[in-house]
N, C-alpha and C positions, 0 to 999 in steps of 0.2 A: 353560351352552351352550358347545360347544368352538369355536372359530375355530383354522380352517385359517389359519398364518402363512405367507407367502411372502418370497422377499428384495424389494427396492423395484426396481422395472421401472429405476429408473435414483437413480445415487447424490447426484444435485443435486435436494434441495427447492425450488420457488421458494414465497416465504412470501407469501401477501396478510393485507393489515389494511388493513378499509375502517368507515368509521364507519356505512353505510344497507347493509341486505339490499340494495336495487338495484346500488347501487356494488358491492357484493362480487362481484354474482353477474354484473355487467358485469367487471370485474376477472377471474375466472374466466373466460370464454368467453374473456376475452386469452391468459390464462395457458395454457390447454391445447391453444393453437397451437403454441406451445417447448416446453412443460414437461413430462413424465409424470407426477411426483410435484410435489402443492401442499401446503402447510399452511394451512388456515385460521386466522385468531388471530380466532377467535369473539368475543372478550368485549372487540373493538375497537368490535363494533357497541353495547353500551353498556347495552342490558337484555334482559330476557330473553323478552320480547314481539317485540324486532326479533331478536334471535338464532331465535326461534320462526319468526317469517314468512320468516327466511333458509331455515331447514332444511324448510319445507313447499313452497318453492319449489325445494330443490336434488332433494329426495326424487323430484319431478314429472319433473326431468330423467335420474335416471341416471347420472350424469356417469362417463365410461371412464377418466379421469383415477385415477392413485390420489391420495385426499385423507387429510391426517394432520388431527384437530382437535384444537385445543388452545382451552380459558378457563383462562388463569391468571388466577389471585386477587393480587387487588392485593397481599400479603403476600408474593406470591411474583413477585414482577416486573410483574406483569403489571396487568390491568386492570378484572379480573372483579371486581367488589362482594358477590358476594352469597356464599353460607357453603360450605363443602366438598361436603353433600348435594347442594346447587341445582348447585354445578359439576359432580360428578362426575351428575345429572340432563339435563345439556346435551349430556354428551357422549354419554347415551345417545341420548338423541335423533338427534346427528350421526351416531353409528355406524349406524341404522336408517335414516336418512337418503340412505348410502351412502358416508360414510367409511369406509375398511377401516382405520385406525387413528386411534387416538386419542393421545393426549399429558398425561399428570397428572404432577405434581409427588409425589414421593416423601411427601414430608411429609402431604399431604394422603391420601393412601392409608394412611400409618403411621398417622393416628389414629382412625382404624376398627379394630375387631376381626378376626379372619382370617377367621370365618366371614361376617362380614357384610361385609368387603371383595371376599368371591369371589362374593355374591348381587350387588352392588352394579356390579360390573365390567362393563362397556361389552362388546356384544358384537362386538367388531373386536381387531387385534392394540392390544397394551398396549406403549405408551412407557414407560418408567419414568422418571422426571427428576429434576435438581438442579440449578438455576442459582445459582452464589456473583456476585454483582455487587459483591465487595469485593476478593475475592482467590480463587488458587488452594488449596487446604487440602492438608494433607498425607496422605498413605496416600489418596491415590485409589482403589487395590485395595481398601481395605476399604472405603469408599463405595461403590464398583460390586458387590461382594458385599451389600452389607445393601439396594441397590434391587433388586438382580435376586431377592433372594428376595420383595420383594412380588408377586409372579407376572409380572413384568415379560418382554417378549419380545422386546425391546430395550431394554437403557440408557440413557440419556443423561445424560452429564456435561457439562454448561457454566461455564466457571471463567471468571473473569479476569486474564489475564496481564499479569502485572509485571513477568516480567522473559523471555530466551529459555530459561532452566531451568525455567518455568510453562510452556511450547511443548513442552519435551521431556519435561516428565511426561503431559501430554494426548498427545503421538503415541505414548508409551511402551505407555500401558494402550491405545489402540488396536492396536494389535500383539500384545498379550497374546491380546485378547478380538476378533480378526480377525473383524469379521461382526458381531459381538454387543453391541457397544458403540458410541453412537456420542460420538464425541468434538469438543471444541466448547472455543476458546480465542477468550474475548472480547476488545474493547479493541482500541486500537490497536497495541499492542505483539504482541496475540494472532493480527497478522492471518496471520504465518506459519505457525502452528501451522492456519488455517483452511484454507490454500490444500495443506496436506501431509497434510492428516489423512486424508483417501481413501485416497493412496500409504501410509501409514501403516496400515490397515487399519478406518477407520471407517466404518460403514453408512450412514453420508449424512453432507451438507453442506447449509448454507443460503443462500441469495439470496434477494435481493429484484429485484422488477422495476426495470430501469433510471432510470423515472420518478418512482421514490419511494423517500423518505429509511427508512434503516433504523430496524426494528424492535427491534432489538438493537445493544449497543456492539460494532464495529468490523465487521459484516456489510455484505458485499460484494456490489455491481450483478450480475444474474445475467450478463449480457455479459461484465464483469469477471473473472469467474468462470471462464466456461467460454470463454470468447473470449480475453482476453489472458493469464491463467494456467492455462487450460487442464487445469485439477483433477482433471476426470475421466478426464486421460489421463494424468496422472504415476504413474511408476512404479520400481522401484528403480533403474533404469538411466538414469534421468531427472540431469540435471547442474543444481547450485542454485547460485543468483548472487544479488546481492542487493544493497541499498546501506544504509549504517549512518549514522545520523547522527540527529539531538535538538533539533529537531521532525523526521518524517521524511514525514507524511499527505499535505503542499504537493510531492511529488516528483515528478517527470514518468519521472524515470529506469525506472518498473517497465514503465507504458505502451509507452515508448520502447523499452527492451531485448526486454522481450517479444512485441514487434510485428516483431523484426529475428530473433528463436527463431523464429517461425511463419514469415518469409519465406523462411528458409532451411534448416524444414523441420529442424530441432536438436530434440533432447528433451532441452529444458534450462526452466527459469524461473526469473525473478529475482523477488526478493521484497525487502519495502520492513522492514528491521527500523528499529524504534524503540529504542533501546539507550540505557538510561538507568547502564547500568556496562558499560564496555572489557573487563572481567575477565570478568562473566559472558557476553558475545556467543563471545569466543576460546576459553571454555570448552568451548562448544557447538558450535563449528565440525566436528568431526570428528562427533558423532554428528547433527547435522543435514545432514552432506555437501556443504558448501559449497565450492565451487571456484574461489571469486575472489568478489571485493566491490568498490563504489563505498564509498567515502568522502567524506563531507558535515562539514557544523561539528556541532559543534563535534571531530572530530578527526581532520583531516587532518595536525596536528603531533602530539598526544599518541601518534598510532602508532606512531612510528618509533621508539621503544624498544622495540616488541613485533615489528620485525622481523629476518628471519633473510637477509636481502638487499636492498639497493634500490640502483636505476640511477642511474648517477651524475650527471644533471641533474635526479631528484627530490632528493635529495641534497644538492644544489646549492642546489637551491630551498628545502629545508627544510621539503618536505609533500610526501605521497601523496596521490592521491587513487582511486586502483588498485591491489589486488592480487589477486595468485594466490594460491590456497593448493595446497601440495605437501603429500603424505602426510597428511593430515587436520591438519595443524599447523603446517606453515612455510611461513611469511609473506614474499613479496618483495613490493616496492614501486613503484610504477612515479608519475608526473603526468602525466595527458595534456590537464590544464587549457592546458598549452603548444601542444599538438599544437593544439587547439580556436582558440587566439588567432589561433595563425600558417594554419592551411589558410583560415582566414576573412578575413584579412586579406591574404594574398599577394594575392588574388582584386582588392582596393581598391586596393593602393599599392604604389610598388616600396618593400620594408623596408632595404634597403641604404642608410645614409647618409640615410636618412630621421628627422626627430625628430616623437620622440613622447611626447604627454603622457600622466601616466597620472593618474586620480584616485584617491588613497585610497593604505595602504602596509600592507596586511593582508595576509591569508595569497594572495586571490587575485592581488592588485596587485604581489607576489612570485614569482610564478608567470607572468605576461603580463611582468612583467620580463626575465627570465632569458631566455624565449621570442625576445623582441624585441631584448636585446644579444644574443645566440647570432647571432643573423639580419643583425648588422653593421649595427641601428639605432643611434640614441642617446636615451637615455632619462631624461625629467623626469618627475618627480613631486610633487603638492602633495596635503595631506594635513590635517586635524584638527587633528594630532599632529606640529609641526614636526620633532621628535625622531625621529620614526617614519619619516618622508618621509624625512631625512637620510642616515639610516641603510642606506635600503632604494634611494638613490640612489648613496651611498660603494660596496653594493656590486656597485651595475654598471657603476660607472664614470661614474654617469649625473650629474646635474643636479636639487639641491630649489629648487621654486622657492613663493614666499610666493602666498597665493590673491591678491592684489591687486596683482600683476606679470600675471595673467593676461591683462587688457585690451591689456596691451603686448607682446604676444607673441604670433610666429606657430608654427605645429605643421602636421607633414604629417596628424598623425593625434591624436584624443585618445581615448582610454578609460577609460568608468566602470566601476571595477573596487569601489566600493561597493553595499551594498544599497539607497542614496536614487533613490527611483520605483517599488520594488517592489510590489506590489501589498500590504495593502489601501492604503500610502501613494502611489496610482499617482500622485498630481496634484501630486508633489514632484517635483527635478529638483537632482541638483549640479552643476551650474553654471547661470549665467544667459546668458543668449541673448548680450548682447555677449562674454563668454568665449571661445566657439564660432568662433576663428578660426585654422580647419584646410579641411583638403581631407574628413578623413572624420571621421564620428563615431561611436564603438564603446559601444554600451552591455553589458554582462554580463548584469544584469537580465533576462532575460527571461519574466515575468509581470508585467504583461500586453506581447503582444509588440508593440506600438507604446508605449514608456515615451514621457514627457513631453519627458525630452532629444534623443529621436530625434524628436520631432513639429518641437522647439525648431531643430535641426540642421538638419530639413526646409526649416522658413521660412527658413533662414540660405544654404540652397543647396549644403548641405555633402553630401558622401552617408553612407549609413547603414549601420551593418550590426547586426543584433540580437542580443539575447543566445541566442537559440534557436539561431541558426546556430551560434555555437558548443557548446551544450550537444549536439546533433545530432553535432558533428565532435570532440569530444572524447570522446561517448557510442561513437562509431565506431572511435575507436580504442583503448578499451577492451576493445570487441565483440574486435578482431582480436587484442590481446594475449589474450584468453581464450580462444579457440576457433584463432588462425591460420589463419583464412578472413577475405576481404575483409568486410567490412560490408557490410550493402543502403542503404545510404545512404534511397534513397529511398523504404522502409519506414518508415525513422526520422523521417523528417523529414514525411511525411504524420501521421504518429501524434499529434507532438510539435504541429503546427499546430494538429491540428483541436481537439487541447485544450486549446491558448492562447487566451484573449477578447482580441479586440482592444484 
């Protein structure tokens, strides 16, 4: 039977997987409010009795939606039990049903014969598929040639990425095969590979609805999707930004950035890479089009051998956590971790001849230093690491002081410039309430944004200021070194709240 193929009314799938025919088919009437194209993951519902009573109740409707169906077999990721015929029997079903496309696994098409694979075939457009949930494989090209001859009339390659060289062979053969392929990098490493693959040239992308956890490794909220990276509208003139650092999933930074692109109306997006090698992220920078990056730990230090310029009070400080990139390859440097300490702080205290304590003498405690002597404070530090604190006081001129002088000692201002109270550790706290004898108290921390030492500070009568406020004001002035337009401040800082728990 010939099926008329057309392209997908629109290039964002949203995916359901419900475990009852009722739920799905309630799930659905949600989904076709947003969505134009759904995939059903059929063989969520569990047998083929309830997959049966799903599709005699979707058939009743008609649905105008286009719907893609997929049962994968447990072998192949998924969840289906029962044997190649009974799958590729379900989705005949769903295509008659009123799916206009369906979704099989290559493999499972490969071990039928030709002729009994073309009596056998679903009469709706053909997915052809391969998901690797180990890794990316090499010669993509030849993979997408040996599925597209199974009569395939879209591709689909899903890999997962290890590294951002597994991100740029999935956009690569999207490019190739403009239309015809769609391309799909799992994992959290892969999420930029997911959010470019459109601009790239790929026939669709996947979400899921915002309420429920993904179906696949490192797939994305459909809000998230099309709301803050805005996927279906990037295109080659689009400007990419991003932030690099190992863990990178906990980051507010994409949210944030991306919320102050749409406020001001930029075709840009920032994207959260997971970079588990410095070598290979720099590698990729030029054929991924990135035009400035955040820097997270682990390396705001290890950069600055890999730069070709930096400002002489990141410099100073001995970390980045900003840069530009020129010509698809040179690196300047900038820290606006300072800029963040001081615009939040001027707002609490006069910094002039003001002393300040600082906790901890790590990379950021180095960075509110430098900020704070610049500003004609004076600056103490106690630390873990007597040696550390020492060091990191010799050079600002400032004062280490041992943790058990704290009780005797007054401070206009003190700052937690460690991760103790972060969240999931929120009900920690470095210092103890008698400590806390200042005018204000600075936490960095900022998840969850009421920390335990700011609740602590609270009862002491001290005032507050959070670590949000500064990831907000340092995030801002990042914004401006990259684009030299003001920030929308108050873009950012609604974004950044409303996805803090208190």
């Amino acid at each position: 039977m010939a099926v008329t193929v057309r392209a997908f009314p629109d290039p964002v799938a949203l995916v359901l997987a419900e475990r009852t025919a009722g739920a799905l088919l309630r799930a659905l009437g949600r989904a076709a409010r947003v969505a134009r194209v759904v995939e059903l993951r059929l063989e969520y519902l569990g047998s083929v009795a309830e997959i049966a009573r799903f599709l005699e109740k979707l058939a009743r409707k008609q649905p105008r939606t286009t719907l893609i169906a997929t049962c994968r077999r447990r072998v192949e990721g998924g969840e289906f039990a029962g044997s190649p015929s009974a799958e590729l029997a379900v989705l005949q079903l769903a295509a008659r049903a009123g799916c206009r496309w369906v979704d099989v696994e290559g493999s499972t098409l490969a071990g039928f014969p030709a002729r009994l694979r073309a009596a056998l075939r679903p009469p709706a457009g053909l997915i052809v598929s391969l998901h690797d949930f180990r890794g990316t494989p090499a010669r993509l090209e030849r993979i997408y040639r040996r599925l597209a001859r199974l009569g395939a009339d879209r591709v689909k390659i899903a890999v997962t990425a290890r590294s951002q060289a597994d991100n740029l062979a999935g956009l690569d053969l999207a490019r190739r095969h403009r239309g015809r392929v769609i391309a799909l990098s799992m994992g959290t490493v892969g999420i930029p590979g997911r959010v470019l693959a459109l601009r790239a040239g790929s026939a669709l992308a996947y979400a899921v609805p915002d309420d429920k956890p993904a179906v696949a490794p490192g797939q994305i909220a459909w809000s998230e999707l099309r709301v803050s990276y805005r996927a279906h509208r990037l295109n080659a003139r689009t400007r990419v930004y991003g932030v690099i650092g190992r863990p990178i999933a906990h980051s507010l930074s994409p949210a944030m950035h991306n919320a102050a692109f749409r406020a001001a109306r930029l075709n840009a997006v920032y994207l959260p890479f997971e970079v588990a090698s410095l070598r290979d992220f720099l590698d990729c920078l030029g054929p991924l089009g990135v035009a400035g990056f955040s820097v997270t730990l682990p390396y705001k230090e290890t950069l600055l051998r890999h730069l070709d310029g930096i400002d002489p009070l990141a410099e100073q400080i001995g970390a980045v956590n900003t840069v530009v990139v020129r010509g698809g390859r040179r690196l300047y440097g900038y820290n606006t971790d300072y800029v963040g300490i001081l615009r939040a702080l001027q707002g609490a205290i006069r910094l002039h001849a003001s002393r300040v304590l600082l906790v901890g003498a790590g990379g950021a405690a180095r960075a509110v230093a430098f900020a704070l002597a610049t500003a004609g404070a004076f600056v103490c530090v106690t630390a873990r690491r007597p040696a550390a604190a020492r060091a990191l006081a010799r050079a600002v001129s400032g004062e280490a002081l041992p943790r058990a002088a704290l009780r005797r000692q007054r401070f206009d201002a003190i700052v937690n410039c460690t991760p103790v109270g972060q969240s999931p550790e929120a009900d920690e706290s470095p210092l103890r309430a008698e400590e806390l004898n200042c005018r204000v108290v600075v936490d960095l921390v900022y998840h969850p944004r009421h920390t335990k030492l700011l609740r602590l500070a609270r009862r002491r009568g001290c005032r507050t200021v959070a670590g949000w406020q500064m990831l907000v004001e340092q995030g801002a002035a990042q914004y401006e070194i990259w684009t030299g337009l003001r920030a929308p401040v108050a873009a950012m800082r609604r974004v950044v709240l409303a996805r803090l728990p208190n």
